[in-house]
C-alpha positions as CSV (number, residue, x, y, z in Angstrom):
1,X,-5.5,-17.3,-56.9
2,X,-3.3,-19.1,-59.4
3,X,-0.4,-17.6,-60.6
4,X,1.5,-19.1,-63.6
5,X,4.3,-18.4,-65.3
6,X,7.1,-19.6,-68.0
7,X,9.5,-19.7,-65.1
8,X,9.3,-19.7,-61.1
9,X,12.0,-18.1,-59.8
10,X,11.9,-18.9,-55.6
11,X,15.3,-17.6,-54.9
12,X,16.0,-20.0,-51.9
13,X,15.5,-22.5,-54.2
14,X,15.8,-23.7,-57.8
15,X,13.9,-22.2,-60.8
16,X,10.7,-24.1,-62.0
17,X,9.9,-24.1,-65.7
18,X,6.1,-23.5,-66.5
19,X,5.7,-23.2,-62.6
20,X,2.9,-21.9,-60.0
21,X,2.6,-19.6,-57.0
22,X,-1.2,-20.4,-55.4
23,X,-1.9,-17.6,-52.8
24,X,-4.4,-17.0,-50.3
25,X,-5.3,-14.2,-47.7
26,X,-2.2,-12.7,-49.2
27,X,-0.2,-15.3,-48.4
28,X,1.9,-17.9,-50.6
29,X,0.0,-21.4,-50.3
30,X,2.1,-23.4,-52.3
31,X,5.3,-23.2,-55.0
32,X,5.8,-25.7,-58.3
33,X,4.6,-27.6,-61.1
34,X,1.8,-25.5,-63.1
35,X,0.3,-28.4,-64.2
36,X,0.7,-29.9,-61.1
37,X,-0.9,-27.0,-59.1
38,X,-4.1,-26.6,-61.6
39,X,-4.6,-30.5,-60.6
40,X,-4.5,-29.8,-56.9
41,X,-6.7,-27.1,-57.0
42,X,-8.9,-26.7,-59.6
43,X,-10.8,-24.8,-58.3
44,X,-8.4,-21.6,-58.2
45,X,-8.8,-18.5,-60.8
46,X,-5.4,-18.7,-62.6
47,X,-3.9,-15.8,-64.3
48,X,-1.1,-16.5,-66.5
49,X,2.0,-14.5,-67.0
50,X,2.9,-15.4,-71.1
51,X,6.9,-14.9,-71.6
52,X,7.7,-14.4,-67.5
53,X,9.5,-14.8,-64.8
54,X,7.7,-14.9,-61.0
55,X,9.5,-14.0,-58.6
56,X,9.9,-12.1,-55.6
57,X,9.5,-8.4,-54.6
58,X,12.4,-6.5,-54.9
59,X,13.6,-5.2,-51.2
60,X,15.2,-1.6,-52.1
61,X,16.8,-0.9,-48.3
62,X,17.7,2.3,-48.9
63,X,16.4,5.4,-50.4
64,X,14.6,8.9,-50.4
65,X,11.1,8.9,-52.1
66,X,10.6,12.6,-51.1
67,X,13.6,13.5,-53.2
68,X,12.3,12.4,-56.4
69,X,11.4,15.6,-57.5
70,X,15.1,16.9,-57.5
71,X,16.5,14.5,-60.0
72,X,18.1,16.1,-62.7
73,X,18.3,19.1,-60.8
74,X,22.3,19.1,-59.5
75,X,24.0,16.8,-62.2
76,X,27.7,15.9,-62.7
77,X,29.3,17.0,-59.9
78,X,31.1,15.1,-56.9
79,X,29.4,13.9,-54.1
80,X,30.5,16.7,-51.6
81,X,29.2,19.4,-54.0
82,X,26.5,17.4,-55.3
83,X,25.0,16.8,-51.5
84,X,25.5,20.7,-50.6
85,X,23.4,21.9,-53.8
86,X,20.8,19.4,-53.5
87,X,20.4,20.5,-49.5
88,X,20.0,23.8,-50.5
89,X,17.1,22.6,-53.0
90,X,15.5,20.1,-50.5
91,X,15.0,23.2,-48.1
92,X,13.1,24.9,-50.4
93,X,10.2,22.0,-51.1
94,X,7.6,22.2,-48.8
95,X,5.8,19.7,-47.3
96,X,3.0,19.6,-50.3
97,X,5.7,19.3,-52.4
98,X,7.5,16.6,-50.4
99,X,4.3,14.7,-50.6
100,X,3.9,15.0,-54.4
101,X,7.6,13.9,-54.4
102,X,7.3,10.9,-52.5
103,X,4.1,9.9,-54.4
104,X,5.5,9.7,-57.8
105,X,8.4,8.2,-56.5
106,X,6.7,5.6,-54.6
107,X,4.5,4.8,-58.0
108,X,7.9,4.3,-60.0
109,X,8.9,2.0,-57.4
110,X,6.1,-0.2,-57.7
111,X,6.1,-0.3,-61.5
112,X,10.1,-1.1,-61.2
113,X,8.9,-4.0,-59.3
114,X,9.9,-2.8,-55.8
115,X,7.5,-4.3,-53.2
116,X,9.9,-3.1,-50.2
117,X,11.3,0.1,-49.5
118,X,13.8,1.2,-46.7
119,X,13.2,5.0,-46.4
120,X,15.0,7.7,-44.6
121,X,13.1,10.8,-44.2
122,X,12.2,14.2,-41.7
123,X,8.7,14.1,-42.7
124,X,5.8,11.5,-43.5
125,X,5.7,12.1,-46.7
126,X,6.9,9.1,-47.9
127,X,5.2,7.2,-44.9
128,X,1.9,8.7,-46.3
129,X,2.5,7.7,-50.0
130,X,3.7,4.0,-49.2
131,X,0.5,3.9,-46.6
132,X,-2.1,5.1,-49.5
133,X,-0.3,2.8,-52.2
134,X,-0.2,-0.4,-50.5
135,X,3.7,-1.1,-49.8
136,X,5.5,-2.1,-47.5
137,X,9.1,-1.4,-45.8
138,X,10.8,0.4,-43.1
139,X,10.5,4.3,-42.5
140,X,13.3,5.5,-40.8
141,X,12.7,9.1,-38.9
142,X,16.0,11.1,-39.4
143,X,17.3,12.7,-36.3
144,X,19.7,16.0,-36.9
145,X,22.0,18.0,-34.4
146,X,24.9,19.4,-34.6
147,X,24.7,21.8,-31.8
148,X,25.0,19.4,-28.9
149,X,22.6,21.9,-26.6
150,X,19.7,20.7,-29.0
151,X,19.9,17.4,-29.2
152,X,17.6,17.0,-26.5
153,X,14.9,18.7,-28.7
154,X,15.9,16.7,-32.3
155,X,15.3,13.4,-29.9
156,X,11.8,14.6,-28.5
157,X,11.1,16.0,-32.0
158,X,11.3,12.4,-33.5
159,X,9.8,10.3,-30.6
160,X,6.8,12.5,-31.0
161,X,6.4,12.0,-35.1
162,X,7.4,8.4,-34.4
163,X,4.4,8.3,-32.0
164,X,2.1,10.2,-34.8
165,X,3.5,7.8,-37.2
166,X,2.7,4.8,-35.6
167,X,-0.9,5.6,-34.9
168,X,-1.5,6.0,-38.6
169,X,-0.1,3.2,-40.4
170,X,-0.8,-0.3,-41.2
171,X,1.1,-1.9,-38.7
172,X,1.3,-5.3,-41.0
173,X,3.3,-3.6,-43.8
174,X,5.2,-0.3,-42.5
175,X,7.8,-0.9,-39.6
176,X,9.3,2.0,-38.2
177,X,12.9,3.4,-37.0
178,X,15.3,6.2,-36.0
179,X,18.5,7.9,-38.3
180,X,21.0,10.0,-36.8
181,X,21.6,12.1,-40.1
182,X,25.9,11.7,-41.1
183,X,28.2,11.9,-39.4
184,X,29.2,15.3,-41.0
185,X,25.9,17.0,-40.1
186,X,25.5,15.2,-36.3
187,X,27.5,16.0,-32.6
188,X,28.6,12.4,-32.3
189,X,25.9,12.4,-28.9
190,X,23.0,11.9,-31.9
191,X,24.6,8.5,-32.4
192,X,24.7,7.5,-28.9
193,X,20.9,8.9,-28.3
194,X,19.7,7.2,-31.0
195,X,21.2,3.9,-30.1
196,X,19.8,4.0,-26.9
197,X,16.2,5.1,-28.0
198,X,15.9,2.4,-30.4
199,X,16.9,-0.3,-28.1
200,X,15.8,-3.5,-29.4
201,X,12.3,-2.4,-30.5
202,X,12.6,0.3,-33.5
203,X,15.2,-0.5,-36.5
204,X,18.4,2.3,-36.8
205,X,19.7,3.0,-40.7
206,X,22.7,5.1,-41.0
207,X,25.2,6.8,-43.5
208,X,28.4,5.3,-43.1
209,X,32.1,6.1,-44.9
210,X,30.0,6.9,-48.0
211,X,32.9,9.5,-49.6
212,X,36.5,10.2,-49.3
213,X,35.5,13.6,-48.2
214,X,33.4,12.0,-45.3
215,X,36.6,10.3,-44.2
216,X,39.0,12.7,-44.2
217,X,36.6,15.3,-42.4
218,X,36.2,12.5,-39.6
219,X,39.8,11.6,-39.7
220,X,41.5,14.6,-40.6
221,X,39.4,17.4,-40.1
222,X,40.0,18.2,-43.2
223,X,38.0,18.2,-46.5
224,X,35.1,19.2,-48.4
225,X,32.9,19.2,-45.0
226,X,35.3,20.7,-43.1
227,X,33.9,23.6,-40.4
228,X,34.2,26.7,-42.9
229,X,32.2,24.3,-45.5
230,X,29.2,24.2,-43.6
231,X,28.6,27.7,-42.5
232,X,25.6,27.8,-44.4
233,X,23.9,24.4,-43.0
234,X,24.7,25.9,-39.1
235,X,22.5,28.5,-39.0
236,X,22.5,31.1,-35.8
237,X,24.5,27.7,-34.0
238,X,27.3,28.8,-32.1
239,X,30.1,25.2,-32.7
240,X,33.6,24.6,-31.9
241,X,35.9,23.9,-35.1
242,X,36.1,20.2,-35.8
243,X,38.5,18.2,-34.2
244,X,40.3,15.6,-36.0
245,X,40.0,12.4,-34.3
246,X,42.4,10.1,-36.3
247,X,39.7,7.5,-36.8
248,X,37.8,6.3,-39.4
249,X,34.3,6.8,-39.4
250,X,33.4,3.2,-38.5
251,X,35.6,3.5,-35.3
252,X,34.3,7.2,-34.6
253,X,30.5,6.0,-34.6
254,X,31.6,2.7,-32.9
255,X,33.4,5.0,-29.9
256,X,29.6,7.0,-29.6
257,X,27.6,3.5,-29.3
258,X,26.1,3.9,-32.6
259,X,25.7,0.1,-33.4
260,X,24.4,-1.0,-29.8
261,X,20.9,-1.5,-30.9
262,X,19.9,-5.0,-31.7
263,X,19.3,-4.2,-35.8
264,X,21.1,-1.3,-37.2
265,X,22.1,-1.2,-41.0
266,X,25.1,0.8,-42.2
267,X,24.3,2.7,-45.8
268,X,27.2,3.0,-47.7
269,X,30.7,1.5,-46.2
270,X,32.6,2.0,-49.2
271,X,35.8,3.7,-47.6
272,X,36.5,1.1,-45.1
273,X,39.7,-1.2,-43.9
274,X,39.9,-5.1,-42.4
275,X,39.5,-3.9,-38.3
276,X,36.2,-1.5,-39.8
277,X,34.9,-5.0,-40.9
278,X,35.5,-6.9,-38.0
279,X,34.3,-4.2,-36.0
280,X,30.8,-4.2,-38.1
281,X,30.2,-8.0,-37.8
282,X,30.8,-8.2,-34.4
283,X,27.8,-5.9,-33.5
284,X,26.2,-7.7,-36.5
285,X,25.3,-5.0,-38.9
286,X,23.2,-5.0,-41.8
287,X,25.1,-3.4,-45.0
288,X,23.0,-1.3,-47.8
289,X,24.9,-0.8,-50.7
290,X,24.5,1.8,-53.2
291,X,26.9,0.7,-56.9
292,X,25.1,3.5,-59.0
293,X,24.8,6.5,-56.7
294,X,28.3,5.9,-55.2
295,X,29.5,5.6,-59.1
296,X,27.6,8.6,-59.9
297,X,28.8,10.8,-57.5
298,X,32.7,9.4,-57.7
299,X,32.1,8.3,-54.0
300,X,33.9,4.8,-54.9
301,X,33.1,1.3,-54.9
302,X,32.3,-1.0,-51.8
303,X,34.1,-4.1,-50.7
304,X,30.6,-5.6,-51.6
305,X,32.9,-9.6,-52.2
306,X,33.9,-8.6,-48.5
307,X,31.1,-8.5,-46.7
308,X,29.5,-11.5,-48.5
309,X,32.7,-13.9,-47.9
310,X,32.3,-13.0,-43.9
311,X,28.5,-13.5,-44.3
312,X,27.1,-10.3,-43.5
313,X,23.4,-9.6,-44.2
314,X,23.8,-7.3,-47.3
315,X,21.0,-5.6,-49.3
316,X,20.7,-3.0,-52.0
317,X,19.5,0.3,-52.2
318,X,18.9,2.8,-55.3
319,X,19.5,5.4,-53.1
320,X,18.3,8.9,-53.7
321,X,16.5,9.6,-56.9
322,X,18.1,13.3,-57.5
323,X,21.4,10.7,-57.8
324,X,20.3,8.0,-59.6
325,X,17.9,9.7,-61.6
326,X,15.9,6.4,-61.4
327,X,14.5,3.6,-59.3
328,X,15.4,0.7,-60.9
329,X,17.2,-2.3,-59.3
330,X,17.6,-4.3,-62.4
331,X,19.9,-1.3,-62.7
332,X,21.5,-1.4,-59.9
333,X,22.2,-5.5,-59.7
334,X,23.7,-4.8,-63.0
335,X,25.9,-2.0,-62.0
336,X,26.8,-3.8,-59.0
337,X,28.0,-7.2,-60.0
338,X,30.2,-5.7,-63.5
339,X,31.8,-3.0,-60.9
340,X,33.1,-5.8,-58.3
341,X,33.8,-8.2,-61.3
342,X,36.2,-5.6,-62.8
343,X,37.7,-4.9,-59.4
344,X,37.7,-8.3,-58.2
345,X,38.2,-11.0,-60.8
346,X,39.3,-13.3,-57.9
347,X,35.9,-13.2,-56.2
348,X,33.7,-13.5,-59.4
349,X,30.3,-12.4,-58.3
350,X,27.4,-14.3,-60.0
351,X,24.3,-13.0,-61.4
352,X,22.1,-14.9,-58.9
353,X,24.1,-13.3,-56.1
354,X,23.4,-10.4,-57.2
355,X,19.5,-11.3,-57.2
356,X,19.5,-12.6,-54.0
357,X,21.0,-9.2,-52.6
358,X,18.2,-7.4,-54.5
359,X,15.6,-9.8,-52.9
360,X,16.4,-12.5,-49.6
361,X,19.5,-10.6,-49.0
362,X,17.6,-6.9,-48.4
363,X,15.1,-8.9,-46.3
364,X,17.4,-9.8,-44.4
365,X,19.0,-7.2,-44.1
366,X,15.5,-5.4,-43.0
367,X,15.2,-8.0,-40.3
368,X,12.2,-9.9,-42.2
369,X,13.3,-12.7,-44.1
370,X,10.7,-14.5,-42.7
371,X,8.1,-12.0,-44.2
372,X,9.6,-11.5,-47.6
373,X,12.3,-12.1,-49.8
374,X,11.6,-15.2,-51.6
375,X,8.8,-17.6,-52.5
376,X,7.9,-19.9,-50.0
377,X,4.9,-20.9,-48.3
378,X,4.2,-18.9,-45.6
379,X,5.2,-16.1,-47.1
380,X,3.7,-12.7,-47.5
381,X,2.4,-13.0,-51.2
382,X,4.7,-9.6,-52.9
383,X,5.5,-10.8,-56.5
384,X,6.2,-9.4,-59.4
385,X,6.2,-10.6,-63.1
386,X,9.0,-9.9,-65.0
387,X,8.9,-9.8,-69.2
388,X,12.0,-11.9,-70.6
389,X,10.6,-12.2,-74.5
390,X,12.7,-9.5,-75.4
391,X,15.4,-11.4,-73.7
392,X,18.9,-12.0,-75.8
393,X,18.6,-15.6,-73.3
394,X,15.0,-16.2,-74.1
395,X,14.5,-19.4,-73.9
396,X,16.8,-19.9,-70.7
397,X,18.3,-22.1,-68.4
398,X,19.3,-19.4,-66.6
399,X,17.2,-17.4,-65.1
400,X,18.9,-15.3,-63.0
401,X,21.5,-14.1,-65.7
402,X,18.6,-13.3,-67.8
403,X,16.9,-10.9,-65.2
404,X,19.9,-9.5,-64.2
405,X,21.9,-9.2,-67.8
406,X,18.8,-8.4,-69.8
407,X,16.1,-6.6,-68.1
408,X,15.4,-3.4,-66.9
409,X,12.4,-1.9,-64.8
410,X,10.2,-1.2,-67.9
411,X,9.8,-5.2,-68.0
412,X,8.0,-5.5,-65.3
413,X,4.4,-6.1,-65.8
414,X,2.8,-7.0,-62.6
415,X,3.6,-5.7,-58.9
416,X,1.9,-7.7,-56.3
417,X,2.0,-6.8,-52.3
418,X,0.5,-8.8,-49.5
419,X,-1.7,-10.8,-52.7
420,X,-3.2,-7.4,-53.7
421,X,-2.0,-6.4,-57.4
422,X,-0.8,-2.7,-57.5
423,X,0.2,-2.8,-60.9
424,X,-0.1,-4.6,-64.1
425,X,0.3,-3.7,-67.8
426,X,1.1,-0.5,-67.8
427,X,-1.6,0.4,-65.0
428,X,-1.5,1.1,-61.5
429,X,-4.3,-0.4,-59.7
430,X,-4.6,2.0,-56.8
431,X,-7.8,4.4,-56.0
432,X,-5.4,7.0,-55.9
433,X,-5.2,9.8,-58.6
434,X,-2.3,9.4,-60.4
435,X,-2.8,12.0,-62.9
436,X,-3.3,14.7,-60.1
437,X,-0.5,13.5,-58.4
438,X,1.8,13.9,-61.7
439,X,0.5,17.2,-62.4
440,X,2.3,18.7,-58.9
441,X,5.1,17.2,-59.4
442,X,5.5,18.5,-62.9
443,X,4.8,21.9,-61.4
444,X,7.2,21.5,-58.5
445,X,9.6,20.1,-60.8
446,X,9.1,23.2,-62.5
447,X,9.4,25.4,-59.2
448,X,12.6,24.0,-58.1
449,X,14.6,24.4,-61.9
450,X,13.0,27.8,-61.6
């Protein structure tokens, strides 16, 4: 198959004006020329793109399919009150309703473009949905204890779904991993336990110095999470008060072994200082940053220039959906790069930095740049088409600026994954029912406002 476009957009390389992606067995063949490519192999079924961009899948690293139900719900509040409302509300879907959740989550996603998703959950749900829909990405079980008597149970809890997990998936396109849940809801032994369990065969994602809150609890022992905060989330557990340990929360995980397995990615870091960043690259962290759900909630902004100038691997997330209110990483490249410009004129961030986060850099970040992430033969074969006729740039010799200044998820037209198309004008291609699928969520939806 022959894909052609207006423009080409490789991301390790330069654009290509009315260029070509050939792929076969779901794999990119060859990059360049159209014309060029329909001579080399004419025999290929081409399918043109009129008005497009090619380009790679976008890698979302972080987010929470099974929440997608619960957007809207809790709405213009901080992030301390925001995350104690929507816990309450989480606790009350079951696991039907999870599933239904994660579904029409999962089939926003691919319509927005997103080929690869970085998933943190305590049930399959969104393991399930991304199997049946043809994705691909990282599900990370979540691991919560506070009561340091039962985290021997939380850890064989999660081995054994980690074992279920793996026996059902496509190996080839779902990787699997371990979360200790934050650092406000976890005895500090989660992190080490963790740690050791994943070792240097399963991937570790966790919540780091999201909020102010989160670092005055950890520091000071003192804030919207303190002890007397989270009565309700403790149960029958008998705990201690919280100590203050006069750390930050990059020194207080880094004193529990939490960054001792071989690929662990840090969610968040926006309430960080210089030793936290050394500290970070010298066990080689991944970073997945958040702009909109950490501007939504007034959690801050990250030192996003930061880690780029000391050449971390940085992707971006859109984070929960009950936040965000959307799955769009158009959106959040957008949000991003005009946040850091107006904080950081001295580090100007350029749109095609920003793409490269959203693509190569989350691959990275995900430990498979040599899967994804870009266009280059090789390459698994997860592309999507992107609509720039409505573009303010159209014609462009930009490309970059144009996807990132003037598009939003609703351009994207076609969603490709491993060479099979999952979506394309307006449709999903997918044996799954989509309109039975809506239909609970709309009733869960209903449910949960109820």
């Amino acid at each position: 198959m022959l894909l052609c476009a207006d423009y080409v957009l490789p991301i390790t390389s330069d654009s290509i004006e009315n260029g070509a992606v050939l792929i076969r067995n779901g794999k990119i063949q060859d990059v360049g020329d159209a014309n060029a490519l329909r001579a080399r192999y004419p025999e290929e079924t081409c399918r043109t793109y009129k008005d497009t961009v090619l380009m790679p899948g976008f890698v979302n690293v972080h987010c929470h399919m099974d929440a997608t139900a619960l957007r809207g719900i809790v709405h213009d509040v901080p992030y301390s009150d925001w995350r104690f409302r929507i816990d309450q509300c989480k606790d009350k879907m079951n696991a039907a309703g999870k599933h239904a959740s994660a579904i029409v989550g999962c089939l926003e996603a691919i319509s927005a473009g997103v080929t690869t998703i970085a998933d943190i959950s305590g049930s399959d749900a969104t393991l399930d949905a991304m199997q049946k829909l043809g994705m691909r990405g990282v599900v990370y079980r979540e691991v919560c204890a506070m009561d340091k008597a039962r985290i021997d149970h939380a850890m064989r809890t999660a081995s054994s779904d980690l074992d279920k997990w793996s026996a059902k998936v496509d190996s080839s396109r779902i990787l699997l991993g371990i979360a200790p849940a934050a650092l406000f809801k976890c005895h500090p032994l989660v992190y080490t336990r963790c740690a050791e369990f994943a070792g240097s065969s399963l991937r570790v994602a966790m919540h780091l110095a999201g909020s102010r809150d989160e670092y005055d609890f950890v520091r000071r022992g003192s804030s919207a999470f303190s002890v007397h905060g989270m009565d309700e989330n403790r149960g029958f557990v008998e705990c201690p008060p919280w100590m203050p340990t006069g750390v930050s929360p990059v020194k207080y995980a880094l004193n529990w072994g939490a960054f001792s397995a071989d690929r662990t990615m840090a969610i968040n870091c926006v309430h960080i200082d210089d030793e936290d960043l050394k500290k970070l690259k010298q066990y080689n962290v991944s970073i997945a940053l958040a702009p909109r759900a950490n501007a939504q909630l007034g959690m801050g902004v990250a030192p996003m220039s930061e880690f780029l100038k000391m050449g971390f691997n940085v992707g971006l997330g859109t984070d929960s959906p009950a936040a965000t209110d959307s799955i769009d990483m158009m959106a959040e490249m957008r949000t991003g790069m005009l946040l850091q410009r107006a904080l950081n004129r001295d580090n100007f961030l350029p749109a095609s930095t920003m793409l490269e986060m959203a693509t190569m850099g989350g691959a990275r970040a995900l430990h498979m740049e040599n899967r994804i992430g870009s266009l280059e033969v090789g390459k698994h074969a997860d592309i999507i088409a992107v609509d720039i006729s409505q573009s303010h740039q159209m014609p462009t010799d930009d490309v970059a600026s144009a996807v990132v200044n003037t598009t939003s998820a609703t351009d994207v037209v076609m969603t490709m994954v491993g060479g099979t198309i999952l979506y394309e004008n307006s449709k999903w291609e997918t044996p799954f029912d989509v309109e039975e699928a809506v239909r609970e969520f709309v009733a869960l939806r209903k449910d949960l406002r109820d």
